[in-house]
C-alpha positions as CSV (number, residue, x, y, z in Angstrom):
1,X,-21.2,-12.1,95.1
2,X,-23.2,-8.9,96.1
3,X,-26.2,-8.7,93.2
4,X,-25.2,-5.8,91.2
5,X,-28.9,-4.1,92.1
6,X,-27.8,-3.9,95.4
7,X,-24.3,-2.3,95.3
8,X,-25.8,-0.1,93.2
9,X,-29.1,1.2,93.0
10,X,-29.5,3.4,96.3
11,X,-31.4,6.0,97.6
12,X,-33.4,7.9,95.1
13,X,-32.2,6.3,91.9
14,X,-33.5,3.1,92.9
15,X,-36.8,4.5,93.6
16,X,-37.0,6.8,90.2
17,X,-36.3,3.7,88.3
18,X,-37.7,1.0,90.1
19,X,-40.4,0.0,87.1
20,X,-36.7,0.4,84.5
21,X,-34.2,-1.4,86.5
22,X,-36.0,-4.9,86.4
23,X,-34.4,-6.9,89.1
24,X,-31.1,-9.1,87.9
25,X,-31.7,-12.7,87.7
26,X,-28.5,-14.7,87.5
27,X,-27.1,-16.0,84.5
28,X,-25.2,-18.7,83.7
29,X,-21.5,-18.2,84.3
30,X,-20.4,-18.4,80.5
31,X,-22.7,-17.3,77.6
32,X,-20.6,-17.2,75.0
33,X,-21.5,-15.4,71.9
34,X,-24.5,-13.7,72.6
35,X,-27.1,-12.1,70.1
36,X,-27.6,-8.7,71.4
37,X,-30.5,-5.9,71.9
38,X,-34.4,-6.5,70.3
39,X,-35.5,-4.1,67.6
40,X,-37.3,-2.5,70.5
41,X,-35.1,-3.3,73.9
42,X,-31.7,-2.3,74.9
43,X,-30.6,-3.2,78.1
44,X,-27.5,-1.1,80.1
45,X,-25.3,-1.6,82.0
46,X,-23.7,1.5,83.4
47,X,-20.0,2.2,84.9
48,X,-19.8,5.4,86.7
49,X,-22.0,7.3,88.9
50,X,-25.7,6.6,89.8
51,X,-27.2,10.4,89.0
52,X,-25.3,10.9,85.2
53,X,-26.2,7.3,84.1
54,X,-29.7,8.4,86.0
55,X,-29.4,11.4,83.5
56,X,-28.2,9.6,80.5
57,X,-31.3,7.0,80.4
58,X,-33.6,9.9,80.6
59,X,-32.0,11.2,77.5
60,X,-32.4,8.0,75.4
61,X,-35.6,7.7,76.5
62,X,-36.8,10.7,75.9
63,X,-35.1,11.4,72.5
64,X,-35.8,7.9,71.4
65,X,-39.1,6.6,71.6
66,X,-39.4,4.0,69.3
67,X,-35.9,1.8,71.7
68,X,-36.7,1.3,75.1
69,X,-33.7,1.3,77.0
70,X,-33.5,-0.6,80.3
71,X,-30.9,0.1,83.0
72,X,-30.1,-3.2,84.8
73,X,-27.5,-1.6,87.1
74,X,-24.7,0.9,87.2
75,X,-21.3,-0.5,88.4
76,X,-19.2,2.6,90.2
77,X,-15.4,2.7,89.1
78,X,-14.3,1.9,92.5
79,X,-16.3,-1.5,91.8
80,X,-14.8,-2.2,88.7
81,X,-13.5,-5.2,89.8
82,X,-16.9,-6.6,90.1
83,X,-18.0,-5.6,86.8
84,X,-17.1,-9.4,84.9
85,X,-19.6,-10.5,87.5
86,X,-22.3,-7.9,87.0
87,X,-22.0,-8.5,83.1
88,X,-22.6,-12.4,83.7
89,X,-25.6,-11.4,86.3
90,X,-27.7,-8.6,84.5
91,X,-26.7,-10.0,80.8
92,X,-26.6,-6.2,79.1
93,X,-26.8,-5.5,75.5
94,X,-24.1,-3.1,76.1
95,X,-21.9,-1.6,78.8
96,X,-21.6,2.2,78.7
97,X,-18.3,4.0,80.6
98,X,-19.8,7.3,81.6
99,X,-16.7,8.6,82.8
100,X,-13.5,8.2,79.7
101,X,-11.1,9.9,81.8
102,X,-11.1,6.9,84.1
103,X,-7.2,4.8,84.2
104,X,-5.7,2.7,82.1
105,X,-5.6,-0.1,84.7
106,X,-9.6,0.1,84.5
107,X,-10.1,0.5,81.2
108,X,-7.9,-2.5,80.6
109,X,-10.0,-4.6,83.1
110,X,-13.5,-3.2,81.4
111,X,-12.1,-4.5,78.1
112,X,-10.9,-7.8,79.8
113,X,-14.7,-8.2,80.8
114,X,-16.8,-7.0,77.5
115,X,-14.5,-9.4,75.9
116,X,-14.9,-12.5,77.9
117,X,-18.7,-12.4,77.5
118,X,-18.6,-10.6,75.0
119,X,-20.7,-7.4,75.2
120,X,-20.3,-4.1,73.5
121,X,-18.1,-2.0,75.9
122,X,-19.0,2.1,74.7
123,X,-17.4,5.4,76.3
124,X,-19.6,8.6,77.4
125,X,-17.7,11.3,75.8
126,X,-18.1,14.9,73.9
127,X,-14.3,14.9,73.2
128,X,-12.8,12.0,72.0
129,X,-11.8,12.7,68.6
130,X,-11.9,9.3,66.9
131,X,-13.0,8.0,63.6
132,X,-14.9,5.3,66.1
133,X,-17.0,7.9,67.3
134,X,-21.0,7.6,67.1
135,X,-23.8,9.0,67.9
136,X,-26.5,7.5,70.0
137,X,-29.7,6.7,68.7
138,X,-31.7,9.9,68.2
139,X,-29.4,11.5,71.0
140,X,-26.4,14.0,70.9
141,X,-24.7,12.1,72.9
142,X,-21.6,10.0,71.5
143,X,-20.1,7.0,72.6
144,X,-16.8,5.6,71.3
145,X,-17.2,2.0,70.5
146,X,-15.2,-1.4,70.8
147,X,-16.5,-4.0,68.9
148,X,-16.7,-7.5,70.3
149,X,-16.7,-10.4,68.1
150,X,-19.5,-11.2,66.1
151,X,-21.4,-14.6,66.5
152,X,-21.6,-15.2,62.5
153,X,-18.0,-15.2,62.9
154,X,-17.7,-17.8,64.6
155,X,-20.3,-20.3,63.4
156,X,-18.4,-20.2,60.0
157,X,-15.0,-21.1,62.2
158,X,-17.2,-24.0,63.8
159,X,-18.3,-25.5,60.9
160,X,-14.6,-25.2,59.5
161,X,-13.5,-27.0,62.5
162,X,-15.9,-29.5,61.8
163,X,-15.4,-30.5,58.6
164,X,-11.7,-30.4,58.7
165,X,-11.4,-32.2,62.2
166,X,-13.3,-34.8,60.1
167,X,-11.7,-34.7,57.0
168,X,-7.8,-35.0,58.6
169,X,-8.8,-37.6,60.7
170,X,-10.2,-39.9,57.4
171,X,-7.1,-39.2,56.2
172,X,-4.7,-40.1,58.9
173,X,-6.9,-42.9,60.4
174,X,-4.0,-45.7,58.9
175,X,-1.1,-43.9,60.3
176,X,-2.9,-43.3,63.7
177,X,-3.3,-47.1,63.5
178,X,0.9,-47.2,63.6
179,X,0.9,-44.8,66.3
180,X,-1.1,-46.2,68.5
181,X,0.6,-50.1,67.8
182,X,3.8,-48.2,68.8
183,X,2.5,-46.9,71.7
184,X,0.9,-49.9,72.9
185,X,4.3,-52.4,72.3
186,X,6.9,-49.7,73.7
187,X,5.5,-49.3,77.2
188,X,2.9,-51.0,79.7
189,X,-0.3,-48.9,79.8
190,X,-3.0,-47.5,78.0
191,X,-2.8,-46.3,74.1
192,X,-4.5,-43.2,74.6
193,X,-4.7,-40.7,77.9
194,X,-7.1,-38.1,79.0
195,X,-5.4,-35.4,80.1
196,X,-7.7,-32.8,82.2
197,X,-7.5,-29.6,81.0
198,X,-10.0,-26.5,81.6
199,X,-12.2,-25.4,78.4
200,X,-14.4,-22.3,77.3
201,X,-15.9,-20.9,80.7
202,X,-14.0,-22.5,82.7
203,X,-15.2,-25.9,82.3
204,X,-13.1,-29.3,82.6
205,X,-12.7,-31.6,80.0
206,X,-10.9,-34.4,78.8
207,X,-8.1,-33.9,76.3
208,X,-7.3,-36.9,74.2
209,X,-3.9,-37.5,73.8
210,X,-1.5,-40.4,72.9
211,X,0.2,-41.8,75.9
212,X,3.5,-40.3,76.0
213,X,4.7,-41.5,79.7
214,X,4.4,-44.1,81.9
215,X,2.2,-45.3,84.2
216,X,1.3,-43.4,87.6
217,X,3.2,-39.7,85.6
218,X,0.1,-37.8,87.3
219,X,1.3,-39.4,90.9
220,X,5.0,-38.7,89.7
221,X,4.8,-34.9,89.5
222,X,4.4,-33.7,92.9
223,X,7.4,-35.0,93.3
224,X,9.1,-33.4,90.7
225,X,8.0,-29.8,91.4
226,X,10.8,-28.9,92.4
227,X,12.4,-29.3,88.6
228,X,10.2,-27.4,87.1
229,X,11.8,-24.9,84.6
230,X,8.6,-23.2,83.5
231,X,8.1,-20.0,85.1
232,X,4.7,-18.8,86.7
233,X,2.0,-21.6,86.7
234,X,3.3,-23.3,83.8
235,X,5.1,-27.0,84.4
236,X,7.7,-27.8,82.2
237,X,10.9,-30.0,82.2
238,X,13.3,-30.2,78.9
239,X,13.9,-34.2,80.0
240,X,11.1,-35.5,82.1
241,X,12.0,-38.9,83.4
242,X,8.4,-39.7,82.8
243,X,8.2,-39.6,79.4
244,X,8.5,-42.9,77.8
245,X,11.0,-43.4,74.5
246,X,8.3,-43.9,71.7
247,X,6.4,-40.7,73.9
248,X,9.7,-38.3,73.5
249,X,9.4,-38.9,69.3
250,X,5.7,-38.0,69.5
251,X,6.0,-34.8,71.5
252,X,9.1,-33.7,69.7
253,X,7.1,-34.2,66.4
254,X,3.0,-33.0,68.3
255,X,1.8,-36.4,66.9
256,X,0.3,-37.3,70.4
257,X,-1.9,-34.1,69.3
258,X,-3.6,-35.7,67.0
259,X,-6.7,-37.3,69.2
260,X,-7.5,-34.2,70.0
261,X,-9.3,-34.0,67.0
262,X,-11.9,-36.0,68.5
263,X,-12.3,-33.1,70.9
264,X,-12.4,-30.7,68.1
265,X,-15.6,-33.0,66.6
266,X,-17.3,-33.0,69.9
267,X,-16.9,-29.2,70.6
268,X,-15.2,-29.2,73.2
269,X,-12.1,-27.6,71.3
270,X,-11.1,-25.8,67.9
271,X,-8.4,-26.2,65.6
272,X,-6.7,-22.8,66.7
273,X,-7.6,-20.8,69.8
274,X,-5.4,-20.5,73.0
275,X,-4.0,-23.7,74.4
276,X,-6.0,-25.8,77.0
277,X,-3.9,-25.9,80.6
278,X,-4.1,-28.6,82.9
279,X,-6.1,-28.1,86.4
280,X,-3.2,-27.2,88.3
281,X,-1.6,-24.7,85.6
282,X,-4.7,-23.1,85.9
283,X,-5.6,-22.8,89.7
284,X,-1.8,-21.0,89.6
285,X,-2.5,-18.8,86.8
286,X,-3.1,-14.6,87.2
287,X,-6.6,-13.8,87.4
288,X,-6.8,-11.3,84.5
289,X,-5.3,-13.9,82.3
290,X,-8.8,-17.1,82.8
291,X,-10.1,-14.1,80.0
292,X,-8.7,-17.1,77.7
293,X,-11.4,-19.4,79.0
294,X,-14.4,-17.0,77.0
295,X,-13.2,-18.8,73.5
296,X,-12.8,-22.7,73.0
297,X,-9.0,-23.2,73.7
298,X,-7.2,-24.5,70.3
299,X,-5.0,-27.3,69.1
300,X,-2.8,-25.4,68.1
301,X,-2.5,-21.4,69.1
302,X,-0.6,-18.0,68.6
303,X,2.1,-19.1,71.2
304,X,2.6,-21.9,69.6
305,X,4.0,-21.0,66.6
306,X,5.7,-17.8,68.3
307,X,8.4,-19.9,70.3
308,X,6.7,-22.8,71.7
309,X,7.8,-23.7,75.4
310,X,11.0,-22.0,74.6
311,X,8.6,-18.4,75.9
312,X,8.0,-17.4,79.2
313,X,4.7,-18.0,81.4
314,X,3.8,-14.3,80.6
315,X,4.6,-14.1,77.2
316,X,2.4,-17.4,76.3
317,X,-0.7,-15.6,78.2
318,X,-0.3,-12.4,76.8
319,X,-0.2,-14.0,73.1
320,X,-3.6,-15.9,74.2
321,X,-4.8,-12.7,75.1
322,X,-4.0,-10.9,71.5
323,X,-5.0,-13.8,70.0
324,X,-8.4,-13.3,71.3
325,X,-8.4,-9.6,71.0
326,X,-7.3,-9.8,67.4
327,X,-9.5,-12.6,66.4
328,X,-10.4,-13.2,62.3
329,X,-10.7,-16.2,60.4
330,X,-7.5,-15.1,58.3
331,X,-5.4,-14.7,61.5
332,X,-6.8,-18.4,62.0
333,X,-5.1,-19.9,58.9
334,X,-2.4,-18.2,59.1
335,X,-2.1,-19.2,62.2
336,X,-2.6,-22.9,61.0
337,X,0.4,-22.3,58.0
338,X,2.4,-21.5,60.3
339,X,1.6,-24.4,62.6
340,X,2.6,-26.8,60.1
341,X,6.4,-24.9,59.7
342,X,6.9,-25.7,63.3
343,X,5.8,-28.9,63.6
344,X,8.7,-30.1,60.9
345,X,11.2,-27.6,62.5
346,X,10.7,-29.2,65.8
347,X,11.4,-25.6,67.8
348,X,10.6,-25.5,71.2
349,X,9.3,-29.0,71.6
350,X,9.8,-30.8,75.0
């Protein structure tokens, strides 16, 4: 990756700001949640051109005193591609769009970014007419705002996913002991198996699961590739030849689910948020859709209580991605209610 400083700080504006725009050190990849500005510091991120975001830091400095406001780079429009990186690079309090009359492609990809961070995305604008619209800081300059989530927000989900992960698994531990005899005496192999899947920035993890196939499955499906009735990068198949007999009762009702709420305890997932995909789904999927990676993926999800495998690869992504748009502790348990519906209907369950 090109640091952000030198793609674009050229010419005269890097030398007029030299002392402002502190040089980018590199972040981690994923730092979810972030607490933003100081009382006294702002940092910006700019998308547009060098001379008005040159002009607009001159303003806020000048009309606000008492906020210092540092630019850490300015990402043009024809970059915008770039800007997830610069985000995770220079690690802004805010990105500002100094240009609103940009597309809707790029608009689309600047919200995609500010929310996989997140960061507050705000438009540069004298026109936009919207009950959203504020004014800067001591400035007559407004900016239309899109919120990103809020880390109190989540810490209350967290400790909800705590204590319930804990609390169902107390209560089911005697009929997990059945399932897992059942498991064990139905089929050679292992009770439980850790399925890979890919987590909140992108990371690997194991996903617990009860067995549901036979030995050597993982071996099995190159070989079966060519069955696959999932479209895009999902994998599917309605009667998998792997899956063992006690294993096609357990999917068909999501009891070999219920480890996973080990991985809820340790973090590592959440009782709702967008489903963990294996490796391989994941290496196939659209790039504008790994946005689903900013949030801990969920045991259960929005998709899958809106059709379940019986929806398309597309339609399953884009639900991840208004899930995480539309995120709110209510949307969670409703989420949750209706979880607990499908799982007795059985819909959509292979």
């Amino acid at each position: 990756m090109v640091p952000v400083r030198d793609v674009v700080l050229q010419g005269d504006f890097r030398s007029r700001h030299r002392s402002r725009a502190t040089s980018a050190v590199a972040q981690p990849a994923v730092r979810p949640w972030r607490i933003g500005a100081t009382d006294s510091e702002s940092r910006v991120l700019a998308i547009g051109d060098a001379p008005k975001a040159d002009r607009l830091l001159d303003i806020l400095s000048t009309d606000h005193p008492d906020q210092r406001f540092l630019l850490v780079g300015v990402v043009p429009l024809a970059e915008i591609d770039r800007l997830t990186d610069a985000i995770t690079e220079t690690q802004p309090d805010r990105v500002i769009l100094l240009q609103p009359d940009c597309s809707s492609a790029a608009l689309q990809k600047m919200l995609d970014a500010a929310r996989a961070q997140p960061v507050r995305l705000q438009v540069l604008g004298e026109h936009l007419g919207d009950d959203a619209v504020a004014m800067l800081p001591g400035t007559d300059q407004t900016v239309f705002a899109v919120p990103s989530q809020r880390p109190g927000g989540y810490v209350v989900k967290r400790v909800l996913d705590v204590v319930a992960a804990g609390a169902l698994l107390a209560l089911a531990f005697p009929f997990l002991v059945v399932v897992a005899a059942f498991t064990k005496l139905s089929s050679r192999g292992p009770v439980f198996y850790d399925s890979w899947r890919v987590g909140v920035g992108g990371e690997p993890f194991p996903c617990h699961k009860f067995r549901t196939m036979c030995v050597g499955a993982d071996v099995q499906q190159e070989e079966l590739e060519s069955r696959n009735e999932a479209d895009g990068c999902l994998f599917k198949i309605e009667n998998d030849p792997r899956v063992t007999r006690v294993g096609r009762f357990l999917r068909r009702t999501s009891l070999d689910e219920l480890p996973q709420l080990t991985n809820v305890l340790k973090g590592q997932m959440s009782l709702v948020g967008p489903r963990p995909l294996p490796l391989r789904d994941v290496q196939l999927m659209d790039e504008r859709h790994k946005v689903r990676h900013a949030v801990l993926p969920g045991m259960t999800g929005l998709w899958q209580v809106s059709g379940r495998s019986g929806l398309k690869a597309v339609d399953m992504m884009e639900l991840d991605m208004e899930y995480i748009r539309s995120w709110s502790l209510l949307a969670d348990a409703r989420i949750l209610w209706r979880t607990c519906a499908t799982v007795l209907s059985r819909k959509g369950a292979y």
